[in-house]
Legacy VTK file of the C-alpha trace (Angstrom):
# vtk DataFile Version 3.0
C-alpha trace
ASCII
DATASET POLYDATA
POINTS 254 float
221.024 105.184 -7.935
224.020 102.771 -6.655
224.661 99.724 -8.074
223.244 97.233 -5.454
219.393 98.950 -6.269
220.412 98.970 -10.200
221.109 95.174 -9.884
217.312 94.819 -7.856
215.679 96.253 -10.610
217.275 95.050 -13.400
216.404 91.272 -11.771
213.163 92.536 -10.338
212.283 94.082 -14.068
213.297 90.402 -16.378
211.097 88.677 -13.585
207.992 90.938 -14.008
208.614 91.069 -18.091
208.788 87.480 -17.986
205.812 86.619 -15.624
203.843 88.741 -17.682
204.284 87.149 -20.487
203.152 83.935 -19.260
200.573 85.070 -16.980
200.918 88.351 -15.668
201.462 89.241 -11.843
205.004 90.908 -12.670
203.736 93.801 -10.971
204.211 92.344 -7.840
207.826 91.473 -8.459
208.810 94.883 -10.076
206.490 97.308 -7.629
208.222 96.231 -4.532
211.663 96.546 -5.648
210.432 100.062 -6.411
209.068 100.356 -2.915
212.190 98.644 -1.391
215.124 101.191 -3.293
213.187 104.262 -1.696
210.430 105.225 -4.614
207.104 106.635 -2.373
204.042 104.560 -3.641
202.526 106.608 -6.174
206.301 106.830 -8.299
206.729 103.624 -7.730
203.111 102.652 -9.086
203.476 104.804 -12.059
207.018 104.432 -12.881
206.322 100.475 -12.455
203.433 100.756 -15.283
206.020 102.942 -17.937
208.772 100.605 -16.917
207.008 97.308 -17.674
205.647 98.259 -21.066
208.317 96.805 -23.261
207.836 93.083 -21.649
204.033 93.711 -22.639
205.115 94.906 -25.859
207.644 91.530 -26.661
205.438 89.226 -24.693
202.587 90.292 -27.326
204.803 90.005 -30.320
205.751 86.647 -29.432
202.267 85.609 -29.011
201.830 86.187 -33.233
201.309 82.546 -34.248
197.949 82.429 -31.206
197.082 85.445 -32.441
196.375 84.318 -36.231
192.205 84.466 -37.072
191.701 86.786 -33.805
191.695 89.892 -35.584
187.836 90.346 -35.182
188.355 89.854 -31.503
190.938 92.099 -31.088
189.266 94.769 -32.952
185.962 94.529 -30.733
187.797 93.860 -27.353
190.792 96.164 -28.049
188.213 99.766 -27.807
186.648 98.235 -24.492
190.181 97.799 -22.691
191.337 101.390 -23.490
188.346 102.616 -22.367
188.301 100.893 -19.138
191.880 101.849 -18.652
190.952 105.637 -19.342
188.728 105.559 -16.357
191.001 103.683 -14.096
194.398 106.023 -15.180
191.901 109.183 -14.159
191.012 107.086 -10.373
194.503 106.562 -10.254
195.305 110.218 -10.789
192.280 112.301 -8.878
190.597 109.711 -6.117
192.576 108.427 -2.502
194.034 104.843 -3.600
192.560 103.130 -0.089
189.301 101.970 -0.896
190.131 100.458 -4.397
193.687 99.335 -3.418
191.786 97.168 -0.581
189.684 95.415 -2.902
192.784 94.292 -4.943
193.881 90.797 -3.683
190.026 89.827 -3.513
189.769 90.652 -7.391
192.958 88.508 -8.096
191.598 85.652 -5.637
188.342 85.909 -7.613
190.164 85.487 -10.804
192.214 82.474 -9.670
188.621 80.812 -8.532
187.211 81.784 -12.006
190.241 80.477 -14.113
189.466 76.945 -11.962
185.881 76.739 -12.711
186.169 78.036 -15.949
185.525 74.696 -18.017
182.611 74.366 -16.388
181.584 77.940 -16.471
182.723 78.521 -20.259
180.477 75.187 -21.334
177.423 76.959 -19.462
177.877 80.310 -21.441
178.467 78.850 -24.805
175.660 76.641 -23.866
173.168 79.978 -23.077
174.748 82.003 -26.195
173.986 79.159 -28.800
170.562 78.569 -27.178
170.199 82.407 -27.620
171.752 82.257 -31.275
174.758 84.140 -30.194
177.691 82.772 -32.490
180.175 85.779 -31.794
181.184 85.161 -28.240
183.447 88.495 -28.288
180.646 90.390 -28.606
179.138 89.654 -26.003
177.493 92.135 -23.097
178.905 90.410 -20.449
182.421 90.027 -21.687
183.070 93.747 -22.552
181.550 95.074 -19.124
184.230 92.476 -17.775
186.525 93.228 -19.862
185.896 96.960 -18.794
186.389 96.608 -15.305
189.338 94.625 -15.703
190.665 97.259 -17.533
189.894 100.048 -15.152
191.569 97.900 -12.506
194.690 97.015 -14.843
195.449 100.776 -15.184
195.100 101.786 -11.882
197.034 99.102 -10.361
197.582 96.368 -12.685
199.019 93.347 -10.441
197.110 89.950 -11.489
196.031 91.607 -14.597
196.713 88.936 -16.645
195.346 86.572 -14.726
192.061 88.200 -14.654
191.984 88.659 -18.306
192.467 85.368 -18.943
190.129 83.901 -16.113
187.342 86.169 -18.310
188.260 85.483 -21.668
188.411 81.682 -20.723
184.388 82.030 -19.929
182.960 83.971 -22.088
185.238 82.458 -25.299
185.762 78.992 -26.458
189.337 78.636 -27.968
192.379 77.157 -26.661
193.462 78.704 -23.926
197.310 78.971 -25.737
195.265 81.027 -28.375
193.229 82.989 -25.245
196.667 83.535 -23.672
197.945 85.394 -26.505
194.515 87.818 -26.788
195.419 88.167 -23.200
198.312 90.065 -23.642
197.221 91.709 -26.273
194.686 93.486 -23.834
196.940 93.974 -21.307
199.085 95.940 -24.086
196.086 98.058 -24.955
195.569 98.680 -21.205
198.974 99.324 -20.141
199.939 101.810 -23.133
196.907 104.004 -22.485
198.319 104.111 -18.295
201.589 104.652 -19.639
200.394 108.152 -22.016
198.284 109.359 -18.865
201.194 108.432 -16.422
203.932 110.132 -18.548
201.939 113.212 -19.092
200.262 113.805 -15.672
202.238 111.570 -12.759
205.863 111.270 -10.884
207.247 108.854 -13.283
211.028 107.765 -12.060
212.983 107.847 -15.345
216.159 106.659 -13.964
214.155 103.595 -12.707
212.527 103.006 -16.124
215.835 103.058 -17.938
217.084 99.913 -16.264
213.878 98.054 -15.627
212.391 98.271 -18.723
215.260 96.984 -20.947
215.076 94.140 -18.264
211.302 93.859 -18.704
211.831 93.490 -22.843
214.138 90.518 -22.579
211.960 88.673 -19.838
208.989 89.298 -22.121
210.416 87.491 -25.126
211.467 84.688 -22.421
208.411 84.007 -20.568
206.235 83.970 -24.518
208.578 81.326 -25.535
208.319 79.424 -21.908
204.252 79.283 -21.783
204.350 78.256 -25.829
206.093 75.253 -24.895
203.351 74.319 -21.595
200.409 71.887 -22.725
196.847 73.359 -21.759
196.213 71.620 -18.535
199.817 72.878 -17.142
199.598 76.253 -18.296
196.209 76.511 -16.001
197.743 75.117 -13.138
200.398 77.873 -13.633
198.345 80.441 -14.148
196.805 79.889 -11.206
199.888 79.053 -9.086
200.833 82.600 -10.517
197.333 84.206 -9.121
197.097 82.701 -5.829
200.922 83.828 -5.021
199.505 87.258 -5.990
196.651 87.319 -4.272
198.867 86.024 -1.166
201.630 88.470 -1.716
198.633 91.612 -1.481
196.918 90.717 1.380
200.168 90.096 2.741
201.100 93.820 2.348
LINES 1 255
254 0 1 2 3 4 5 6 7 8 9 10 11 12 13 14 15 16 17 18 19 20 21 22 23 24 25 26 27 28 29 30 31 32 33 34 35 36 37 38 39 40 41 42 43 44 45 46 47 48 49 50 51 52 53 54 55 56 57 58 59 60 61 62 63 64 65 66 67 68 69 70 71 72 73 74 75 76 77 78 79 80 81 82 83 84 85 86 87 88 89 90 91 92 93 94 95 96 97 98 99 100 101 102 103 104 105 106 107 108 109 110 111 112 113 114 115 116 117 118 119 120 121 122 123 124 125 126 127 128 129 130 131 132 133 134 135 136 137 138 139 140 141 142 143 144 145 146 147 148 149 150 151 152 153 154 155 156 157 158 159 160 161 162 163 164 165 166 167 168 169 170 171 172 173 174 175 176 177 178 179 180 181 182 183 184 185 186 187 188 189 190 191 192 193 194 195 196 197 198 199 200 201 202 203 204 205 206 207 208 209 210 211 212 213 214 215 216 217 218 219 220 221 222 223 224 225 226 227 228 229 230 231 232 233 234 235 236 237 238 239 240 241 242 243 244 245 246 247 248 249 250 251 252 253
């Protein structure tokens, strides 16, 4: 590896660590640098998910404060991501990428439209569940199937994860979405750790790659925690969204 590609992921790796951490999408900043130094799609897929752990891991860690009295959630949500990411690290591994990889920028156009309509949405659930005597919204049915899929999809590909967790979590739970943002990326953790044990054990994972972007990806996690603490509700939305839709562009784009 020369030093012009070193310098691409280095910068490509803070970016995705630190979008990530405020919102996910860094896939789509550190998986075409991958692409664009020479990696064939699959390395560059796996070797992304590996690389990118440590800003999931520091993004997480800063999150502690939002994460205070969400234990129960993350103990009932936590089991339902790894699963889901079990299935989608075996799809990744044994089934032809095409068909799912198609449906990709529609699932993180979907979540962008769900994250808008969500106060709406999120009053009509709560509504149904209180009406149905259902006081522990992170038990619910429908958020662990969601949960599930999003799961499968984050471990299989992964870009717009974190919008899509967040989108769901912003229905089916009422909290602040600062608070919501920080179970988000606890999820993504979950989901991205169990990829990373299936990827390192069974897949082309591009070591030389991962020791440069993922130092990169620790730092920007710490940095984009600490920049989404200090947005108010209403402008961390709009972000998160702004983040999505350039997602969702930059897919069906490629």
């Amino acid at each position: 590896m020369n030093l012009p590609d070193a310098l691409l992921l280095a910068g490509a790796g803070f970016a995705a660590g630190t979008s990530n951490a405020i919102a996910g999408g860094g896939t789509l900043l550190s998986f075409p640098a991958l692409l664009a130094v020479g990696y064939p799609a699959l390395t560059a897929n796996v070797t992304n998910t590996v690389s990118v752990w440590p800003g999931y891991l520091s993004g997480a860690a800063s999150y502690r404060p939002e994460l205070k009295g969400q234990r129960d959630r993350i103990k009932a949500l936590a089991p339902t991501s790894a699963a889901g990411a079990v299935v989608g690290t075996i799809i990744l591994l044994t089934a032809p990428p095409g068909v799912f990889s198609a449906l990709v920028p529609f699932l993180v156009l979907s979540a962008v439209v769900l994250l808008g309509v969500q106060p709406r949405l999120s009053a009509w659930v709560q509504g149904r569940q209180a009406r149905k005597g259902e006081t522990m919204a992170h038990r619910s049915i429908g958020l662990h199937a969601a949960t599930f899929a999003g799961a499968i999809y984050g471990a299989y590909f992964g870009g717009g994860l974190g919008v899509i967790l967040l989108g769901l979590l912003a229905v089916f739970v009422a909290d602040a979405l600062q608070r919501l943002n920080g179970l988000r990326s606890v999820l993504s953790l979950t989901i991205n750790t169990v990829a990373l044990v299936g990827f390192v054990a069974f897949a082309p994972v591009a070591w030389s790659a991962v020791a440069v972007i993922a130092p990169a990806s620790l730092l920007g996690g710490f940095v984009g925690a600490n920049l989404a603490r200090r947005l108010n509700a209403k402008v961390l939305r709009y972000t998160v969204m702004a983040f999505g839709l350039a997602v969702a562009i930059r897919l069906f784009l490629t």
